[in-house]
OpenMM code with the backbone's topology and positions (N, CA, C; nanometers):
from openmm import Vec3, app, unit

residues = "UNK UNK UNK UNK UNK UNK UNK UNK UNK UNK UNK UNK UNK UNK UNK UNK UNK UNK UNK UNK UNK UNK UNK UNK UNK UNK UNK UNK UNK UNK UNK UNK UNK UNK UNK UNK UNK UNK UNK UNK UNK UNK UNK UNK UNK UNK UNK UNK UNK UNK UNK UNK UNK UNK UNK UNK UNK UNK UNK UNK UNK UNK UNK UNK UNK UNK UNK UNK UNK UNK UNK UNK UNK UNK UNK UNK UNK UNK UNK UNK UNK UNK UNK UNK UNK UNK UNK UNK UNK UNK UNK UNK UNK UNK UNK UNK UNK UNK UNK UNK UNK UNK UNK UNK UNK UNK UNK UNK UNK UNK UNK UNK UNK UNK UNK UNK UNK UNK UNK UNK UNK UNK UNK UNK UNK UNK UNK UNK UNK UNK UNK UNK UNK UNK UNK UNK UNK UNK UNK UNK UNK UNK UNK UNK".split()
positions = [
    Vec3(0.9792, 3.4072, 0.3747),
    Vec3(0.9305, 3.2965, 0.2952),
    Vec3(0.8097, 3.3437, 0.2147),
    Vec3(0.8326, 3.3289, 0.1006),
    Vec3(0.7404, 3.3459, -0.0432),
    Vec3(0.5555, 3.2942, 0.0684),
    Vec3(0.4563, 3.3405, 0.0201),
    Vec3(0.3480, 3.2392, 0.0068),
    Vec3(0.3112, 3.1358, -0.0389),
    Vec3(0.3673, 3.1274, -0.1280),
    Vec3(0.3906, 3.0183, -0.2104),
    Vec3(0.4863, 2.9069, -0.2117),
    Vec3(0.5622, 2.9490, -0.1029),
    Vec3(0.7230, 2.8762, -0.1269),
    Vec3(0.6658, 2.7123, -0.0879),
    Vec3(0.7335, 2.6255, -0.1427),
    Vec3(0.7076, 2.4982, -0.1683),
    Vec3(0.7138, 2.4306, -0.0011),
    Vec3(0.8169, 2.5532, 0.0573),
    Vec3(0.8338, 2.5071, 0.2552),
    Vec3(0.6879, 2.5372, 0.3029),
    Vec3(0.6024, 2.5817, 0.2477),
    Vec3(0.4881, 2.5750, 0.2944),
    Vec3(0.3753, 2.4881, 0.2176),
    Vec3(0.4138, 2.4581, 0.1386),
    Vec3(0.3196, 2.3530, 0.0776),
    Vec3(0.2910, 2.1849, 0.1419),
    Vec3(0.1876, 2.1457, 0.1824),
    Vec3(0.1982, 2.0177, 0.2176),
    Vec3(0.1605, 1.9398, 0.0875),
    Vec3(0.1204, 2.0046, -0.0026),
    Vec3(0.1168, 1.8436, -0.1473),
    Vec3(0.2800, 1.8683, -0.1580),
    Vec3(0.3541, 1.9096, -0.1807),
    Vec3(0.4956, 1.8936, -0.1899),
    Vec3(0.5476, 1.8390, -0.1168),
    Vec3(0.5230, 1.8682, -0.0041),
    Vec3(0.6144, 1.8035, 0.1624),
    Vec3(0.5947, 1.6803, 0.1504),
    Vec3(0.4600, 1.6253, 0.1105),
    Vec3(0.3883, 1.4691, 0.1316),
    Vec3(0.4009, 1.3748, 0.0408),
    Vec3(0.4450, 1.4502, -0.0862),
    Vec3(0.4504, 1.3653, -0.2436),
    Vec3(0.6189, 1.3561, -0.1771),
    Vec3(0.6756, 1.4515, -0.1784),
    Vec3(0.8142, 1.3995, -0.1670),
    Vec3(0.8867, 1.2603, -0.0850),
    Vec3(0.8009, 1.2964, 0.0678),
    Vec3(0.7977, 1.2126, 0.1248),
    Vec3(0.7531, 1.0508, 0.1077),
    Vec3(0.6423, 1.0725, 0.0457),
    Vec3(0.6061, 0.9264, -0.0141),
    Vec3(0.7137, 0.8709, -0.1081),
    Vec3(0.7370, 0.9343, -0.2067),
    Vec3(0.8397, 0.9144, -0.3013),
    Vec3(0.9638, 0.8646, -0.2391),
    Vec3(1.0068, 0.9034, -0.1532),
    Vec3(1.1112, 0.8771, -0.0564),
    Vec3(1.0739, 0.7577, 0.0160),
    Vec3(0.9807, 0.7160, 0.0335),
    Vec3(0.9620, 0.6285, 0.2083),
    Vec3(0.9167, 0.5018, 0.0644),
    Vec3(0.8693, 0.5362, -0.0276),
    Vec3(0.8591, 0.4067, -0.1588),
    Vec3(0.9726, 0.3239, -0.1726),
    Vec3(1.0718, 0.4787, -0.1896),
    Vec3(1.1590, 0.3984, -0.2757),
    Vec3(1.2702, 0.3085, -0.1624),
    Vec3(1.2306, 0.3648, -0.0366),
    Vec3(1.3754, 0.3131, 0.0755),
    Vec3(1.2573, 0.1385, 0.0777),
    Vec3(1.1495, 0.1201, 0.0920),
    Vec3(1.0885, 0.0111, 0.1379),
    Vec3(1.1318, -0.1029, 0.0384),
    Vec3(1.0756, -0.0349, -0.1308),
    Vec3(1.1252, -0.0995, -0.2261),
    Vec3(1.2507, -0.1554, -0.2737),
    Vec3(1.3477, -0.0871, -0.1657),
    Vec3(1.5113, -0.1561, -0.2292),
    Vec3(1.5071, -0.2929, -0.1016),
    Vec3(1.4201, -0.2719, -0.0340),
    Vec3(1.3894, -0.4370, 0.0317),
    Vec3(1.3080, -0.5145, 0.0088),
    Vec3(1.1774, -0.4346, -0.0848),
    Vec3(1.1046, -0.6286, -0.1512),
    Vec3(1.1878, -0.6352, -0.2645),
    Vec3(1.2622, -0.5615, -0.3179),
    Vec3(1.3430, -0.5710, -0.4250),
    Vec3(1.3790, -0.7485, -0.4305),
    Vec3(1.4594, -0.7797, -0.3343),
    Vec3(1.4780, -0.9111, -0.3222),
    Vec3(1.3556, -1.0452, -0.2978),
    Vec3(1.2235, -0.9676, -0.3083),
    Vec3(1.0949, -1.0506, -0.2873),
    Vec3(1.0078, -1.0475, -0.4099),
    Vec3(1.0755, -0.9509, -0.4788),
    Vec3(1.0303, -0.9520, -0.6487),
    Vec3(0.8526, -0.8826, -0.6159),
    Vec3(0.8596, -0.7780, -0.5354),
    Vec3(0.7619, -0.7518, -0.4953),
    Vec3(0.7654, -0.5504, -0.5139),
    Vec3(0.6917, -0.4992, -0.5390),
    Vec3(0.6620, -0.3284, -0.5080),
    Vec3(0.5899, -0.3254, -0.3805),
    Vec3(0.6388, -0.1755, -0.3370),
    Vec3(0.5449, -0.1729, -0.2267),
    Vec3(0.3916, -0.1007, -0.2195),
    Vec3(0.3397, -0.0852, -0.3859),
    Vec3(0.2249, -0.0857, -0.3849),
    Vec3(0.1641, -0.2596, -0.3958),
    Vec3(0.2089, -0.3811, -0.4304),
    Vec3(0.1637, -0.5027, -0.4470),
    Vec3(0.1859, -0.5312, -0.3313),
    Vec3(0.2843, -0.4939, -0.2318),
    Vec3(0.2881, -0.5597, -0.0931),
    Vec3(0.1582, -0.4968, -0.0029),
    Vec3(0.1524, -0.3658, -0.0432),
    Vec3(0.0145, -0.3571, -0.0183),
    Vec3(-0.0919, -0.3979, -0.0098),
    Vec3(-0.1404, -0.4401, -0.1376),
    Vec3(-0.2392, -0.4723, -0.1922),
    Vec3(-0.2904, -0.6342, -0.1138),
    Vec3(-0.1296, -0.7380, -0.1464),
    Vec3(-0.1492, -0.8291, -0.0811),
    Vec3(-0.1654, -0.8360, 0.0324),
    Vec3(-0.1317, -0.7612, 0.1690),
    Vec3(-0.1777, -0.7744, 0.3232),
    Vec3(-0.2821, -0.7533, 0.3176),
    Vec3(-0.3459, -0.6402, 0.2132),
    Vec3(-0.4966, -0.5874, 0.2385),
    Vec3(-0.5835, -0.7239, 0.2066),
    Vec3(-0.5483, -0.7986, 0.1081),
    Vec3(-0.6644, -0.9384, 0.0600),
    Vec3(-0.6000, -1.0531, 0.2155),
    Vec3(-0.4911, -1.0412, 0.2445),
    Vec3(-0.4590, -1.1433, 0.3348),
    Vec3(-0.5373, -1.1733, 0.4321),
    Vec3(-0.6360, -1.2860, 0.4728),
    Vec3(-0.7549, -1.3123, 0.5983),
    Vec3(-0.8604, -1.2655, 0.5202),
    Vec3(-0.8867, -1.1631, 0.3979),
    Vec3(-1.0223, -1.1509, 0.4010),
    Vec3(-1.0658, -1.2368, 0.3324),
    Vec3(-1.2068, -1.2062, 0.3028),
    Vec3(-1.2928, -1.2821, 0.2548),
    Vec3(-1.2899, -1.2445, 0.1202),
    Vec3(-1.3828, -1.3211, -0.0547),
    Vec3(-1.3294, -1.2321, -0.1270),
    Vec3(-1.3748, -1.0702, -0.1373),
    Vec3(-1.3363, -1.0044, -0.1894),
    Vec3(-1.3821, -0.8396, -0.1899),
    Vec3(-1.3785, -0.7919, -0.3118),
    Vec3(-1.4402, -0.6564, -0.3402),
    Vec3(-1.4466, -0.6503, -0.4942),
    Vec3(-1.3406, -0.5436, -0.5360),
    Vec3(-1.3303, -0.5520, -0.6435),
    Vec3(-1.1828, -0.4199, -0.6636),
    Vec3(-1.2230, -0.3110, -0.6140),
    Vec3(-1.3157, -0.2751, -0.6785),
    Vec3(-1.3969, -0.0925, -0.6309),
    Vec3(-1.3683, -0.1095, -0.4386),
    Vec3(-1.4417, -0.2003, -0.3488),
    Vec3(-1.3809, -0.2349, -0.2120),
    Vec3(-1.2651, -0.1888, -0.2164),
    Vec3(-1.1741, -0.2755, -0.2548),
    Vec3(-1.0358, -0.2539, -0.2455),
    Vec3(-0.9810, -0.1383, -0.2940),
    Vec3(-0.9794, -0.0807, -0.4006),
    Vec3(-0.9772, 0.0648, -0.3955),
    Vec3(-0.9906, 0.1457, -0.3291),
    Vec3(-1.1512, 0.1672, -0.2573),
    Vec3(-1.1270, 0.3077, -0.1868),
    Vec3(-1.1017, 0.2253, -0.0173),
    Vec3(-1.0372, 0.0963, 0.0224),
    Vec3(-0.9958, 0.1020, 0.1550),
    Vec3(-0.8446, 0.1003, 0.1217),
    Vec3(-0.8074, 0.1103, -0.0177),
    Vec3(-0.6468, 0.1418, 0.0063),
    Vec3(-0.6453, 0.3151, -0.0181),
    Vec3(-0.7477, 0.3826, -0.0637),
    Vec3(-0.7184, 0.5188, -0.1165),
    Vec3(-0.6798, 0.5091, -0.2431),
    Vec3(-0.7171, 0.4355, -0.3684),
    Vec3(-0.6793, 0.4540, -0.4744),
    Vec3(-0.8080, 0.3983, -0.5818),
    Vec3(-0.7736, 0.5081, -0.7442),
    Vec3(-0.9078, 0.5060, -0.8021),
    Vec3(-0.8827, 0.3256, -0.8369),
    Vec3(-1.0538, 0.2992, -0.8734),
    Vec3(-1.0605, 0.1650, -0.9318),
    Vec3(-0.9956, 0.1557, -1.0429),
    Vec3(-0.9680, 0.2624, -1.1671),
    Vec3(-0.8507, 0.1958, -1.3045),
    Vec3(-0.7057, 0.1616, -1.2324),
    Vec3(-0.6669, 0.2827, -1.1560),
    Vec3(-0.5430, 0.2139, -1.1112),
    Vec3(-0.5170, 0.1521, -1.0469),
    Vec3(-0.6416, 0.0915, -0.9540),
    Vec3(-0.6012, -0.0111, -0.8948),
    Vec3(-0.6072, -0.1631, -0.9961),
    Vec3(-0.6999, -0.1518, -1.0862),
    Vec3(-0.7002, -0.2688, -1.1825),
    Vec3(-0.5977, -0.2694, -1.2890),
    Vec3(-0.4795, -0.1709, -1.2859),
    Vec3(-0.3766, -0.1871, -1.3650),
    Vec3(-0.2824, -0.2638, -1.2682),
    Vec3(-0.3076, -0.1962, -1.1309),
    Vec3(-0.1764, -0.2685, -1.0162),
    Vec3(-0.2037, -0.4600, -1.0241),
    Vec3(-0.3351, -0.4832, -1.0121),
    Vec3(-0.3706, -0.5944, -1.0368),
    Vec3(-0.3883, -0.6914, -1.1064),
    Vec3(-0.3484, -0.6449, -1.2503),
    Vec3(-0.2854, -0.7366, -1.3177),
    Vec3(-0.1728, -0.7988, -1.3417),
    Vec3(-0.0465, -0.7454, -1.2660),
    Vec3(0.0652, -0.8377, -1.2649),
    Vec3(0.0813, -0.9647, -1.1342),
    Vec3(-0.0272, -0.8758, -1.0406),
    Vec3(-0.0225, -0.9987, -0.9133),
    Vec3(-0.1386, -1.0916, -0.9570),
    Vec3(-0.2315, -1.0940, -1.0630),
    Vec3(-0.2712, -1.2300, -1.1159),
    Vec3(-0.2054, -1.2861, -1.2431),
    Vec3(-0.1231, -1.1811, -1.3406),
    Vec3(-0.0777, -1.2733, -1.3762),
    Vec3(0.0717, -1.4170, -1.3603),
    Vec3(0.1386, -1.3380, -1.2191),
    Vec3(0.1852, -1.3826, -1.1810),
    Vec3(0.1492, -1.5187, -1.0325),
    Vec3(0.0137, -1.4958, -1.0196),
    Vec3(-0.0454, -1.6076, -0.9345),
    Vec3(-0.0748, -1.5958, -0.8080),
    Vec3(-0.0512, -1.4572, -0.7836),
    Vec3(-0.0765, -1.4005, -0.6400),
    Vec3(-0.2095, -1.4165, -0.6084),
    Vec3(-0.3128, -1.3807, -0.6823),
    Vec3(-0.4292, -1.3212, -0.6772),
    Vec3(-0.5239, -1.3856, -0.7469),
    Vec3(-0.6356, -1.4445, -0.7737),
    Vec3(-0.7456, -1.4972, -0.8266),
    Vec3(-0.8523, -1.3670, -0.8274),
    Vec3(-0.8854, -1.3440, -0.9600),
    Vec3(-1.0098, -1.2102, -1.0046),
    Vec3(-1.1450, -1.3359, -1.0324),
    Vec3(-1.2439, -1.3615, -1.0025),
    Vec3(-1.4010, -1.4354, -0.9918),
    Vec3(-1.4864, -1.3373, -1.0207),
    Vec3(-1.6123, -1.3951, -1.0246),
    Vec3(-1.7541, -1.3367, -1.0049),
    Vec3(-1.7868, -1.2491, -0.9044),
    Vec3(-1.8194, -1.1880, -0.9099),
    Vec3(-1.8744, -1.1183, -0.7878),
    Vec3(-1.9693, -1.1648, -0.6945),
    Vec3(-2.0555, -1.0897, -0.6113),
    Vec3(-2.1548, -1.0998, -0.5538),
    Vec3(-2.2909, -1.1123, -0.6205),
    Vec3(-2.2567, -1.0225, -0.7217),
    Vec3(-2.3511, -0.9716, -0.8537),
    Vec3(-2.3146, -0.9992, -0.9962),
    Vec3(-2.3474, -0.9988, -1.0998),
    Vec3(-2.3198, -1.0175, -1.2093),
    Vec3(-2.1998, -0.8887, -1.3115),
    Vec3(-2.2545, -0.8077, -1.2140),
    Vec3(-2.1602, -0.6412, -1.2494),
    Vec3(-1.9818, -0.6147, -1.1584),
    Vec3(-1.9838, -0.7056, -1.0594),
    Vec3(-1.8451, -0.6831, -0.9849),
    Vec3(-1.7871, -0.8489, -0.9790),
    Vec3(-1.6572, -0.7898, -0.9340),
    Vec3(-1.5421, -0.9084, -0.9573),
    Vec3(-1.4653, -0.9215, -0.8133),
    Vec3(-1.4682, -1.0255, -0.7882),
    Vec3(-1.4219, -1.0492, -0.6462),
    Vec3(-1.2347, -1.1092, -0.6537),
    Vec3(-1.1946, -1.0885, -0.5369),
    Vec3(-1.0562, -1.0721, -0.5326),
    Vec3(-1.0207, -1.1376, -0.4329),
    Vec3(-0.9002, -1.2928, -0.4233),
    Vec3(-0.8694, -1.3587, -0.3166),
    Vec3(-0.7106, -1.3796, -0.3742),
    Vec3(-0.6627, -1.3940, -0.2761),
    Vec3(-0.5002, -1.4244, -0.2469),
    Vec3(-0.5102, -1.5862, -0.3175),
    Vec3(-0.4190, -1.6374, -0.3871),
    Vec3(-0.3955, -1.7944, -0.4147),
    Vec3(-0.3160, -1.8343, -0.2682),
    Vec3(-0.3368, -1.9814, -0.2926),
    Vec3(-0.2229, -2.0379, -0.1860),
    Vec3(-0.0974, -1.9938, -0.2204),
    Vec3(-0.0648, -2.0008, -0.3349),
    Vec3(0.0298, -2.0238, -0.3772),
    Vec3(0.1175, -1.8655, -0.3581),
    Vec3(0.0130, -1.7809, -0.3072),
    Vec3(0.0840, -1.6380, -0.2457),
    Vec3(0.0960, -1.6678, -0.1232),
    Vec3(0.1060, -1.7505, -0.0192),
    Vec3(0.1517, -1.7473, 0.1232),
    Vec3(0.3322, -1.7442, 0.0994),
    Vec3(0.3749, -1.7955, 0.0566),
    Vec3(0.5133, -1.8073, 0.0636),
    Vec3(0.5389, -1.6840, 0.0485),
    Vec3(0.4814, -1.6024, -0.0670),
    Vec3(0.5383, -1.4806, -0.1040),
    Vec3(0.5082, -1.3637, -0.0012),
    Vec3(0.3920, -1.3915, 0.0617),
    Vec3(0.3594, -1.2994, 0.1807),
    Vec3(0.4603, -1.3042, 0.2574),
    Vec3(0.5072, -1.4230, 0.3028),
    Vec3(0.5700, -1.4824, 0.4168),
    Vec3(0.7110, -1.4153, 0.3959),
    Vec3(0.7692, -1.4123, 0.2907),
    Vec3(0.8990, -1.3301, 0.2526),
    Vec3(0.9082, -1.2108, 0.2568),
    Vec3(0.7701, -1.1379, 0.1911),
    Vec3(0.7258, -1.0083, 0.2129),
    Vec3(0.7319, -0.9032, 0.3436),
    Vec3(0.6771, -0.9952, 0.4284),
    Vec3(0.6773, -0.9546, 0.5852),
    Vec3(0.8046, -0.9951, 0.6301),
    Vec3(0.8349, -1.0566, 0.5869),
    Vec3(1.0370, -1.0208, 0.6160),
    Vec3(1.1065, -0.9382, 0.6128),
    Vec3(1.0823, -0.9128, 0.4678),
    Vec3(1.1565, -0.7981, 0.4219),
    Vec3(1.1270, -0.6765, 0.4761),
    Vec3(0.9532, -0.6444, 0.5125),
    Vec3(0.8967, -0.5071, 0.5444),
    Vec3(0.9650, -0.5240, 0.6960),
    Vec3(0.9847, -0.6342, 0.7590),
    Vec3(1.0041, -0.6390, 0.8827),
    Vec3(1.1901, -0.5428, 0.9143),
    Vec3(1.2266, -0.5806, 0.7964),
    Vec3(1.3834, -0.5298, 0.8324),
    Vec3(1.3934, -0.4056, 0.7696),
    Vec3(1.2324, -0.3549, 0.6758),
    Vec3(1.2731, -0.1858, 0.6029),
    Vec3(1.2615, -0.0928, 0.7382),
    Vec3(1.1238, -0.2031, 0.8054),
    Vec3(1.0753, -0.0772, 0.8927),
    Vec3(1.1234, -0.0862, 1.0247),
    Vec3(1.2428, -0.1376, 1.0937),
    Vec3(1.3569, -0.1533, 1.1792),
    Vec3(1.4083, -0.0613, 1.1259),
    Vec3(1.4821, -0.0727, 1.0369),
    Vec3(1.5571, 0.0499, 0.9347),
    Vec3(1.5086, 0.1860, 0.9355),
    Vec3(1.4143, 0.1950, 0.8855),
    Vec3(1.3101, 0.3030, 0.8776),
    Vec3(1.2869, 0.3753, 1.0294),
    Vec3(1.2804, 0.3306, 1.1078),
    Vec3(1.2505, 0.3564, 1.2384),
    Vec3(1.3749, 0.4510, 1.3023),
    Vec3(1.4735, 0.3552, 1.3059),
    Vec3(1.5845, 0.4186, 1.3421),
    Vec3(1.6321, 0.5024, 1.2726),
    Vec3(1.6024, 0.4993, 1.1598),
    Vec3(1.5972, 0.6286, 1.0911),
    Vec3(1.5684, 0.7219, 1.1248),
    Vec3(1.4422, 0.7609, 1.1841),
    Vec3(1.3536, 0.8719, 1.1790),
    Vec3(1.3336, 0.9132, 1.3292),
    Vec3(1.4060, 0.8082, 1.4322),
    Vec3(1.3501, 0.8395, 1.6046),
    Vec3(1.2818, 0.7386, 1.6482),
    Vec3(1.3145, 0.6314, 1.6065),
    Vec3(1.2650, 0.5349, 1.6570),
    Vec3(1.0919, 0.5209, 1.6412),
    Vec3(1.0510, 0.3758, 1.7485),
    Vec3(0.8928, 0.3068, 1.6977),
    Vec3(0.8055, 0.4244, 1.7561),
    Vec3(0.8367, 0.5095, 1.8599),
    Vec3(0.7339, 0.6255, 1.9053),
    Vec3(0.6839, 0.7162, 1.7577),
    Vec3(0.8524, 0.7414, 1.7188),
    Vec3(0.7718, 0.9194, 1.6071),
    Vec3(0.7264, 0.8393, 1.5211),
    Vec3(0.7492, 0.7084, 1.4864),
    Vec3(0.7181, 0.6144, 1.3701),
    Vec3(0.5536, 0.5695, 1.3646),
    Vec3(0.5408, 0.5893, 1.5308),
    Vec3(0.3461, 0.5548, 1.4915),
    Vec3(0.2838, 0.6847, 1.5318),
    Vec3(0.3756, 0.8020, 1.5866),
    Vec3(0.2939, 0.8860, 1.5543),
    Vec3(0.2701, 1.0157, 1.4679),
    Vec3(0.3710, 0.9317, 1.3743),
    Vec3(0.3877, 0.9379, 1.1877),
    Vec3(0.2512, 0.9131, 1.1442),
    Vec3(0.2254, 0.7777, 1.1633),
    Vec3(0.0818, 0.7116, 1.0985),
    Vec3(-0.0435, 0.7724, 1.1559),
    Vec3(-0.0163, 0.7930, 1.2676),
    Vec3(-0.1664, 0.8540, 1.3426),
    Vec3(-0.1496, 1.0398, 1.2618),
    Vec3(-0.0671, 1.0741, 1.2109),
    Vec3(-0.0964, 1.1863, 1.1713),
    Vec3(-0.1474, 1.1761, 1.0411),
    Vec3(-0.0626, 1.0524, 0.9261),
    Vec3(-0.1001, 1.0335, 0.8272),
    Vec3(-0.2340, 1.0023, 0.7998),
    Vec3(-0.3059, 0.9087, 0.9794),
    Vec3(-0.4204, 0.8632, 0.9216),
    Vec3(-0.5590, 0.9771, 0.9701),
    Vec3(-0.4717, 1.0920, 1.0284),
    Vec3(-0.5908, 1.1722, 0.9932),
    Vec3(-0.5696, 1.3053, 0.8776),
    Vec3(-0.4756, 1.2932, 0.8349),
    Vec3(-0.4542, 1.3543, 0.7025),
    Vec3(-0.5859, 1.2992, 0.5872),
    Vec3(-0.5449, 1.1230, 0.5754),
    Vec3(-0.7115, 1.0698, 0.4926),
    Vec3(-0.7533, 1.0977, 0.5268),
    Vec3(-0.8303, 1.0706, 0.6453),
    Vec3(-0.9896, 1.1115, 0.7472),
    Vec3(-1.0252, 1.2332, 0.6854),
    Vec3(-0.9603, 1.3381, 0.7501),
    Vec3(-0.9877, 1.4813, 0.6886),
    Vec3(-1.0076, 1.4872, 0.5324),
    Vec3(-0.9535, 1.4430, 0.4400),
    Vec3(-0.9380, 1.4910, 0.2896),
    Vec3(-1.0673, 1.3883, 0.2526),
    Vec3(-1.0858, 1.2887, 0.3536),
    Vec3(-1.1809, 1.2012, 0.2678),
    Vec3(-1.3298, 1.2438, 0.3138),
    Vec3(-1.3166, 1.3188, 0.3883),
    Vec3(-1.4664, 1.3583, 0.4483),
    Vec3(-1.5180, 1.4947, 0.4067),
    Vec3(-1.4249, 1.5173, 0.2713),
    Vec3(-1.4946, 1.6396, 0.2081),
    Vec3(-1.6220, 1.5977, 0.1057),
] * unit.nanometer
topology = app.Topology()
chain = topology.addChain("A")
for resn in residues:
    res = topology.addResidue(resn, chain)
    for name in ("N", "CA", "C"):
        topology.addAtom(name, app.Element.getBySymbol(name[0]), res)
């Protein structure tokens, strides 16, 4: 195997993978008229209090422009209310009522990708300790 060969690369191994684990989640909010970066976004505002985009950005791992591009179709579609901030310089971020229903479908759907998903891969064991690897993959990259 090359040094280089892409079987040793983890930005390859991990982009692919994401790309993959997107698109299997997405052919199930498909029917919730939802992505699974907005299904995101929405569990993350779900219970909180409001928060400001830049917040919300770096606790999802993503810069503040792209997260304020993701965020304009879930307010203009009514998911989401953008306000005042705390301060005169930031903008605070709350779920509408009128997004519970859509949550509520949401977690349906994620409920039957990641049944799916599971048995896919070895069941709920390798499946969380999928995430415990993923979540020190951030840890590490974010503590440079």
């Amino acid at each position: 195997m090359k040094p280089n060969s892409p079987d040793r690369c983890n930005l390859i191994a991990l982009r692919q993978a994401t790309r993959q684990v997107t698109h299997f989640y997405e052919t199930y909010f498909k029917s919730v008229g939802l992505r699974a970066t907005q299904f995101g976004i929405l569990d993350r505002l779900d219970g909180e209090k409001p928060i400001s985009i830049n917040e919300l950005a770096a606790a999802m791992v993503m810069d503040a422009a792209t997260m304020g591009r993701a965020l304009k179709s879930l307010e203009r579609e009514g998911y989401i209310a953008i306000g005042p901030g705390r301060d005169g310089r930031t903008r605070a971020l709350k779920l509408t009522k009128s997004c519970a229903a859509k949550l509520k479908s949401a977690w349906a759907a994620w409920h039957k990708a990641t049944v799916d998903f599971e048995a896919r891969i070895g069941g709920a064991e390798t499946s969380a300790a999928l995430r415990e690897s993923l979540r020190l993959v951030v840890g590490a990259t974010m503590a440079r």
